[in-house]
FINULO-339011 format. One line per field, with one value per residue (C-alpha): residue in one letter; x, y, z. Coordinates in Angstrom, 2 decimals. Example, Ala and Ser with C-alpha at 12.3 -4.5 7.8 and 13.67 -1.06 7.14 Angstrom:
resn <- c(A,S)
X <- c(12.30,13.67)
Y <- c(-4.50,-1.06)
Z <- c(7.80,7.14)
# end
This chain:
resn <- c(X,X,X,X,X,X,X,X,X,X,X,X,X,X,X,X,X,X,X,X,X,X,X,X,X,X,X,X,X,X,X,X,X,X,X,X,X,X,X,X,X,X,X,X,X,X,X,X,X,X,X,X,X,X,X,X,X,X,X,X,X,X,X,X,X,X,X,X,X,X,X,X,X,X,X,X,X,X,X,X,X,X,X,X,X,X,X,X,X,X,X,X,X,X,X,X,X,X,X,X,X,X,X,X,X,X,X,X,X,X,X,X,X,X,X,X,X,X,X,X,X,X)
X <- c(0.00,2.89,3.68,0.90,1.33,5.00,3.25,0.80,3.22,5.71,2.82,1.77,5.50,5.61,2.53,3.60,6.85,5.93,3.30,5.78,8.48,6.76,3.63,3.94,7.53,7.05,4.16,6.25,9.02,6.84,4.82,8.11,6.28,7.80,6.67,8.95,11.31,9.03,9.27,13.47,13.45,10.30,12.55,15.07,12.41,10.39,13.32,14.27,11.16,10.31,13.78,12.77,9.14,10.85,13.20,10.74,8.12,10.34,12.41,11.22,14.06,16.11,16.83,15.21,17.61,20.36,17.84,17.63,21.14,22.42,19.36,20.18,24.13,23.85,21.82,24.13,27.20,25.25,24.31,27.99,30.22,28.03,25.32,28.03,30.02,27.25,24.51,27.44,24.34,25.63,25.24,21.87,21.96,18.15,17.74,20.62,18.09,14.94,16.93,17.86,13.96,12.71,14.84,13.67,10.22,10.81,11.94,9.20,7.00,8.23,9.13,4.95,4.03,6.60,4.97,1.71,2.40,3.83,0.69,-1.75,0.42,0.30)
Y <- c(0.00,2.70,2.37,3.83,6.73,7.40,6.74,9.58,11.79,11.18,12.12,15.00,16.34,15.48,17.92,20.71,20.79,20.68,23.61,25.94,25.65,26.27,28.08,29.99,30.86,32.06,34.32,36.06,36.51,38.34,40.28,41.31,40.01,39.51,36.39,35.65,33.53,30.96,30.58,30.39,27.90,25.64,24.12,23.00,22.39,19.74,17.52,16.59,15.78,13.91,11.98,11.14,9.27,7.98,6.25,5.32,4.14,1.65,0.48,1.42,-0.35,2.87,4.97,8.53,10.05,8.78,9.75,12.96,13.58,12.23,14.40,17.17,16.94,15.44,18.54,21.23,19.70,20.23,23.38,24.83,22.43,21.11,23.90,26.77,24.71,23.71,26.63,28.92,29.99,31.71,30.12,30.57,30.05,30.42,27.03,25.38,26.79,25.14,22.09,22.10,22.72,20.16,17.17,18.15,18.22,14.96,13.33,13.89,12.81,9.86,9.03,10.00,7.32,4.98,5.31,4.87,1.81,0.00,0.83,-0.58,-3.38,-4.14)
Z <- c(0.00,0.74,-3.27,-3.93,-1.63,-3.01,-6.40,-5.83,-4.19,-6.99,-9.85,-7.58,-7.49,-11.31,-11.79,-9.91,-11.23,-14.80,-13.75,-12.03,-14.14,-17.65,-17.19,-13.90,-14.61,-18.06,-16.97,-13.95,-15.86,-18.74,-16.71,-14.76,-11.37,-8.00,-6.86,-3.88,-5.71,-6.54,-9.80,-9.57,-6.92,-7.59,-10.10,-7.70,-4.90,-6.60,-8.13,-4.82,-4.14,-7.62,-6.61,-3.16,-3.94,-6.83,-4.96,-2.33,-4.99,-6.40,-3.92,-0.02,1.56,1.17,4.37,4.49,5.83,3.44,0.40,1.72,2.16,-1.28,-3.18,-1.45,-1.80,-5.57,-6.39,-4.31,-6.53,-9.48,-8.79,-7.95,-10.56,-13.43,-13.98,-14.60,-17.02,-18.85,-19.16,-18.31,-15.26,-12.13,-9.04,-6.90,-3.22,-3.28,-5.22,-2.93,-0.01,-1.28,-2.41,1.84,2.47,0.38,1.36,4.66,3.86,2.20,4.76,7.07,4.65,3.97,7.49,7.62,5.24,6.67,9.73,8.86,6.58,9.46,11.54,9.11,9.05,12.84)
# end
């Protein structure tokens, strides 16, 4: 039963993601809006959360914590080494901060379903 939850989450992630990064972003970046750095970071944000339930959803003997750490450290490396050499983009602490938030947020949600899984179970 927890598959499906990670399933759901993952497809919900998927959603939002696709949402915030191509039609939200495009329209407060045309209409020169201030949005609280929403549409820079969302970006960021939801592929460590797509990562975490997709890890979960297909294989839920990996720790939390550990998927946490790795998504958020794989992403931070990207995001000071890779992106710069490749889209010659300057470095955003904003998206390393919601990269930090999300893993965290991740992990309590998983550790949420987790829990609850092993409830219905008993």
């Amino acid at each position: 039963m927890f598959k499906n939850k990670y399933l759901i989450s993952l497809l919900i992630s998927i959603l939002l993601f696709i949402i915030l990064r191509l039609p939200y972003r495009d329209y407060i970046y045309n209409n020169n809006l201030y949005d609280f750095h929403i549409a820079d970071t969302a970006p960021n944000f939801f592929a460590i959360l797509m990562f975490i339930f997709l890890n979960k959803w297909e294989n839920n003997n990996n720790s939390n914590i550990k998927l946490a750490i790795s998504s958020f450290f794989g992403l931070t490396i990207y995001e000071f080494f890779i992106q710069q050499h490749i889209y010659n983009a300057t470095i955003d602490y904003l998206d390393v901060l919601a990269s930090f938030v999300a893993a965290i947020l991740a992990y309590f949600i998983c550790q949420k379903i987790d829990r609850l899984d092993k409830n219905r179970i008993k």
